[in-house]
N, C-alpha and C positions, 0 to 999 in steps of 0.2 A: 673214384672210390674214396679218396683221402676228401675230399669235398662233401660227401656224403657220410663218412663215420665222424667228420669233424660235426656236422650238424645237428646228430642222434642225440634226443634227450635221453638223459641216465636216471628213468624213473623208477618208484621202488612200487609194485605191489603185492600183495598176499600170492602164497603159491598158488594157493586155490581162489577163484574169483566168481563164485555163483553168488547167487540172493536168496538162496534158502535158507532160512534159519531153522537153529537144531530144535530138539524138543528139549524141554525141561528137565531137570532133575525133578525125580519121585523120592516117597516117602522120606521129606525133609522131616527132621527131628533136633530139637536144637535142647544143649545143656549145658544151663548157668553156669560161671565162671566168676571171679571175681576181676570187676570192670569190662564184663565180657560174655561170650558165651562159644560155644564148641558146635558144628552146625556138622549134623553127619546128614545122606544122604544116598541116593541111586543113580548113579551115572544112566544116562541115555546109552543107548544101544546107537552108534555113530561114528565109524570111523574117522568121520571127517571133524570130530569135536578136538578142540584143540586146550581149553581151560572152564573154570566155573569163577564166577565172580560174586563177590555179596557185597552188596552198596548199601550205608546205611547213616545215618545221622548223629554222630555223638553228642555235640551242639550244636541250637538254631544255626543252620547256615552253611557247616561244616562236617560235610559228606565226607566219608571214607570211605577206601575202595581195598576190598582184600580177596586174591587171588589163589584157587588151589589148580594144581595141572591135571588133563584129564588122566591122569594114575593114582589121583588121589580119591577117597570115596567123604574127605568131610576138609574143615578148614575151621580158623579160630580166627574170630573178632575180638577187638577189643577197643580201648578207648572211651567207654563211658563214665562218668563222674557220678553216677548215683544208681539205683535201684527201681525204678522206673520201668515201664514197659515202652517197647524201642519196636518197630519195623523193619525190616530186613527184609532185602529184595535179593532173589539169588536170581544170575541168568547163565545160560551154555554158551561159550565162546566158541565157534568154527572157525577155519582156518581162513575165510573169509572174512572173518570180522563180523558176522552174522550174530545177531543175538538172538535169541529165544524168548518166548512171553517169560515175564516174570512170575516167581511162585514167592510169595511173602508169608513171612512167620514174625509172629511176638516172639522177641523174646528180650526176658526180666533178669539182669544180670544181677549178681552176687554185690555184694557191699566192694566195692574199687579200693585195689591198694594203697591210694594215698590216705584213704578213710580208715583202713584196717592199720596200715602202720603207725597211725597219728595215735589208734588206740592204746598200741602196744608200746607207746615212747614211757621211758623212766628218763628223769632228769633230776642230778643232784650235783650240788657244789664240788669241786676237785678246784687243786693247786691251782693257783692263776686265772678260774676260770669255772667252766661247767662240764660234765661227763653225760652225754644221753645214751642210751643205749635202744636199741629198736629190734621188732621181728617183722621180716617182711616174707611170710609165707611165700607169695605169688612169685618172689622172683622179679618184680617189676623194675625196670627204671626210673626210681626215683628222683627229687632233691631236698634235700632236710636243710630249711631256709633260719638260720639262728639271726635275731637282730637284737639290736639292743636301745636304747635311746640315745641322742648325740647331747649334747650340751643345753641345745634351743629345746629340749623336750620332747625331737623328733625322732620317732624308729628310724632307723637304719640296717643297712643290711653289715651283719660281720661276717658271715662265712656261709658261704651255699656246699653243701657236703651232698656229692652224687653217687649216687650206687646204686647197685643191684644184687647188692649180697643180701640174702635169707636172712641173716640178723649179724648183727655188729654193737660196736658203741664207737662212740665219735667226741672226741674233747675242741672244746675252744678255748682259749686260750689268752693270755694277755692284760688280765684286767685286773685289778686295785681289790687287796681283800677288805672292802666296803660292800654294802649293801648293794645290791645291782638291779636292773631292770632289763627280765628277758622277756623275747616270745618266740617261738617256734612255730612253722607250718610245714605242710609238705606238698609239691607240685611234683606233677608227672607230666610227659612231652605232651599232654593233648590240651593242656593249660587246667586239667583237673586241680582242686585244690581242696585240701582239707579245711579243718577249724583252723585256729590260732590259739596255742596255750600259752599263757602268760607265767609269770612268774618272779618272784622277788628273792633274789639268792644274796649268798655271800661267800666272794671265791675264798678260798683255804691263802694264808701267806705263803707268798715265796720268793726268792730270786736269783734269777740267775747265775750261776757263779760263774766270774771272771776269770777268762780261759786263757787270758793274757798270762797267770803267773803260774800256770801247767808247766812242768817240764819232764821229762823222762826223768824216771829213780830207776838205774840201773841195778836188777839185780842177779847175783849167779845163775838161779836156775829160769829167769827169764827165755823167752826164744829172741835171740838180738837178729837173726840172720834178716834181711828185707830183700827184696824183686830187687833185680837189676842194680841198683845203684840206693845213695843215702837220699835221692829224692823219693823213694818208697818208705822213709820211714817213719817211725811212732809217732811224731810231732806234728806228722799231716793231720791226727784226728782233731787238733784244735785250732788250726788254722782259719776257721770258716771260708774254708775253699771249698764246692762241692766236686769239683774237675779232678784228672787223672794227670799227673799221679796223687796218690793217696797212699795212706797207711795198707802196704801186702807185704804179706812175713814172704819167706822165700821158697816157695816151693821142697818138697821131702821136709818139711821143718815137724813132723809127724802131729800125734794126737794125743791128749790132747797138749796144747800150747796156750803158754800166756802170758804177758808183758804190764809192767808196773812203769804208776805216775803220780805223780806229787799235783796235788790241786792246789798247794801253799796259802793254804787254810784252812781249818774247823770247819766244818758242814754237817748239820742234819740235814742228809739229802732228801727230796721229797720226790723228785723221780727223774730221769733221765730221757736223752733222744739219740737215738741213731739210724744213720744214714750208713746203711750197710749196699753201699754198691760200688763199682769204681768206675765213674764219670756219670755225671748226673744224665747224660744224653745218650751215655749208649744202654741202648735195652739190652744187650747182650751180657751186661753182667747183673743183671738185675735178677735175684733172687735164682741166682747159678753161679757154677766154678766158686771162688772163695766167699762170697755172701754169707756171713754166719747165719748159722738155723739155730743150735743151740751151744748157749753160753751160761757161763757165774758171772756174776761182782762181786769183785770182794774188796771190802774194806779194812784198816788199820788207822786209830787215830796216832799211836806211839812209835816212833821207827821202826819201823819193820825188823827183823832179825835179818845182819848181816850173812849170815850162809845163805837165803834166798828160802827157808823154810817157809810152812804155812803157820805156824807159833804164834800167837797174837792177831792173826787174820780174820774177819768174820764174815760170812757167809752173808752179803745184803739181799742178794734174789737170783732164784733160778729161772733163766729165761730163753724165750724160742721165738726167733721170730716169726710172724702169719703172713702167708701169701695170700689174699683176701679172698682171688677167686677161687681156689684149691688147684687151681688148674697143673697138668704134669710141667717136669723140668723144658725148661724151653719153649713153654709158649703162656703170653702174656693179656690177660685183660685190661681194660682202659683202668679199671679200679687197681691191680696191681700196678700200672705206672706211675698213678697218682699218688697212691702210697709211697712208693718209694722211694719218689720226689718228696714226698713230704715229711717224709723219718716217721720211726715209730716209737710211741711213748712208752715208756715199762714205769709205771705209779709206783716207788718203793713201798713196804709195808707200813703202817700204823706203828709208830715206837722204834725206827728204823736207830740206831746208834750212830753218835756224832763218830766222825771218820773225816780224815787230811789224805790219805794213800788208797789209793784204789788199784785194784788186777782185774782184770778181765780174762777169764781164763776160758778160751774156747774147746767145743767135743766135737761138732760136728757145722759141715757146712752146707749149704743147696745142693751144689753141686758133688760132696761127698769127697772131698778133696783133700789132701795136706798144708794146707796152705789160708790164708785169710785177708782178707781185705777189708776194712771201713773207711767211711769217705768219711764221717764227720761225728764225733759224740758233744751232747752239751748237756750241762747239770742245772737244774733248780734246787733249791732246799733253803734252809736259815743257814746264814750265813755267821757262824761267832765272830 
């Protein structure tokens, strides 16, 4: 017996093993989509059907294959790059693996996301750089491909920005307020590609301020208390560490709360970054528990008032930060990660006033908590 089960091949076939194929779906109907189209239809009368498949061509060469279960009565293709009329083959899958004759339909999909978003891009100069902003109705997985010229005259690529949010705006960053040489396009996963719009800008001045000469200005009615120990505390935000520990007030430190720091010099700031998480690796605190939602800045260029009042303080901007996909507490999309890793920018206002002291004074958080955490803040603006 041991001679004989050691023998036994361990092969795998369908439950069901006939050579009947099912019959067709009836009264197919299909409706345009953008890059796409929506294929409703009639199931066969057949127990033994198992799925529907439609196979069909986006580009020369490059079949695709999309699957609905026999519980479904329709299915959505997509992947096309233009407006064109397309063949579609629908066939019944059995649990045999049996296929059915094929029932083929045109069908003329809607103008493709990368083509409609490329419509919709605005692009204008910001600090350091360029501000695009976009509408991407469809929901699509995009990439918004920014380049610029190198030295030798040749486009390059500076930053590929991925998403699938409905509409956004997106900053790059980095460059010389001289005259520039942009272009933009946009690609989706089937290698669909828009135009190319070009562009001659000039980013706004700015720079960085030196976060070397930050120090805490302690004042009375600040919140001092921090997590655990003096490795949680206010000095983490300028470190360029994005890891844990980081700046967390100390739990019960109530609402709202806010703590002062000396930037040790003049600034018209032009706009600011923060990294509101603690530990750049764990998603668990990533726009949850102490992650500010909504915050102030505030500014003072002359000593502050020693009692810790708000008297000479002014009001730079009220701010909240975006979870991109909207999605509830506790669950995260690729576009929230990315963001988060990548800090978020808040553009001070036009005419903002030169300020040395700044507060941050937080109201609420993700997570709805007493307490607060940031991994990192960093300033642009002129520097006096």
């Amino acid at each position: 017996m041991l001679t004989i089960f050691a023998c036994k091949e361990d092969k795998h076939f369908p439950v069901e093993n006939d050579k009947i194929s099912p019959a067709p779906v009836t009264n197919l109907v299909a409706e345009s989509l953008s890059g796409g189209a929506k294929l409703s239809y009639t199931l066969p009368d057949d127990p033994d059907l198992l799925y529907v498949v439609a196979e069909f061509e986006i580009q020369k060469g490059n079949i695709r294959r999309v699957k609905a279960s026999s519980y479904d009565n329709s299915l959505t293709i997509n992947g096309f790059g233009d407006t064109l009329t397309h063949k579609v083959m629908l066939y019944s899958i059995d649990r045999s693996e049996n296929r059915s004759a094929p029932v083929i339909i045109d069908v003329v999909p809607l103008s493709p996301p990368v083509k409609e978003t490329y419509k919709s891009l605005i692009v204008a100069p910001d600090f350091g750089g360029i501000t695009l902003s976009f509408t991407n109705l469809s929901e699509a997985n995009i990439v918004i491909h920014v380049l610029t010229k190198d030295s030798l005259g040749d486009w390059i690529t500076v930053e590929n920005y991925y998403t699938k949010n409905r509409q956004g705006s997106y900053s790059t960053r980095g460059f010389e307020a001289v005259e520039t040489q942009f272009a933009i396009f946009i690609s989706d996963r089937w290698n669909n590609r828009s135009d190319t719009a070009k562009y001659v800008l000039t980013p706004l001045f700015e720079e960085k301020v030196d976060k070397s000469k930050f120090k805490i200005y302690d004042m009375p009615t600040d919140n001092k208390g921090v997590h655990m120990s003096a490795a949680y505390s206010i000095d983490k935000i300028w470190d360029e560490k994005f890891s844990d520990p980081c700046y967390h007030s100390k739990p019960g430190s109530g609402k709202p709360q806010w703590f002062t720091f000396d930037m040790g010099a003049q600034v018209q700031l032009s706009r600011f970054k923060m990294w509101s998480f603690r530990g750049a690796t764990n998603l668990t605190y990533m726009y949850a528990a102490g992650a500010i939602q909504k915050f102030e800045i505030w500014g003072c260029s002359a000593i502050p008032p020693a009692d810790g009042s708000w008297a000479g303080w002014v009001n730079l901007m009220n701010c909240e930060t975006v979870k991109p996909s909207g999605l509830p507490l506790g669950t995260l999309s690729n576009d929230d990660i990315l963001a988060a890793i990548a800090g978020e920018d808040f553009t001070l206002p036009t005419g903002t006033p030169i300020v040395r002291y700044i507060r941050i004074k937080s109201f609420e958080t993700w997570g709805k908590v007493d307490y607060v955490y940031i991994a990192e803040l960093s300033f642009w603006g002129d520097v006096q």
